[in-house]
Residue, then its C-alpha position, 0 to 999 in steps of 0.5 A: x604701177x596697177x599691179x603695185x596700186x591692186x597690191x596695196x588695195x589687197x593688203x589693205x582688204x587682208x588687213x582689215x579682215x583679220x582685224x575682225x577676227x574675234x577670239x572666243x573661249x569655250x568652258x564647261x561651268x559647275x552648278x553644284x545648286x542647280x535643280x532639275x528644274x526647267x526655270x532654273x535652266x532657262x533662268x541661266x540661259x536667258x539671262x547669262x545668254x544676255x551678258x555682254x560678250x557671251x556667244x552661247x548657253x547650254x545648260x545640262x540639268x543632269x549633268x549640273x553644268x553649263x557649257x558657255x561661250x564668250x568672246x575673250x575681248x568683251x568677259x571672261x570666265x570669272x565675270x561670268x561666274x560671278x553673274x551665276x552666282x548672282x542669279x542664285x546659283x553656285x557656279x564652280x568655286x563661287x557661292x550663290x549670292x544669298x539675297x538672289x537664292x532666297x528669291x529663287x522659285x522653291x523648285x529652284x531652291x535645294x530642298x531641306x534635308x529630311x528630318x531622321x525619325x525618332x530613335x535613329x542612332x544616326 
């Protein structure tokens, strides 16, 4: 009768820890508009960082990615995407949302093509 007692007891322990268990998801995100600028980066971080579910940010400015992990209960890689390109940066296939870029920083912002001098045949 104890060992049948502590058998349950112990299911129930083992039940109750896998039921925590909580699955993640890794990906590696495309900011085709990102500046080398340090605001851009920690704009994204802190407040991407800040979605619900979202476990971790890292922002590479050479490289144009963010490397971001979620918990696959609580987002997923389409939300975050979309709260990018709500911030004003595009973020793989999603395009920046207009209004949030024109009031990004103009260091943040991608910097008008130069105007070809007089003459070019170009």
């Amino acid at each position: 009768m104890k060992q049948l007692f502590l058998g349950i007891i112990a299911s129930c322990i083992f039940s109750a820890a896998s039921a925590q268990i909580k699955v993640s998801d890794k990906a590696v995100i495309s900011l085709p508009t990102l500046q080398p600028c340090d605001k851009c980066k920690d704009q994204i971080e802190f407040f991407i960082g800040k979605t619900e579910g979202v476990s971790s940010v890292k922002v590479d400015l050479k490289r144009k990615t963010a490397t971001v992990t979620w918990l696959t209960d609580r987002t997923n890689k389409e939300y975050i995407k979309t709260a990018i390109a709500n911030l004003g940066f595009a973020a793989d296939d999603i395009e920046a949302e207009e209004y949030a870029y024109k009031r990004l920083p103009a260091c943040c912002k991608i910097p008008p093509a130069a105007p070809k001098p007089a003459g070019s045949k170009n």
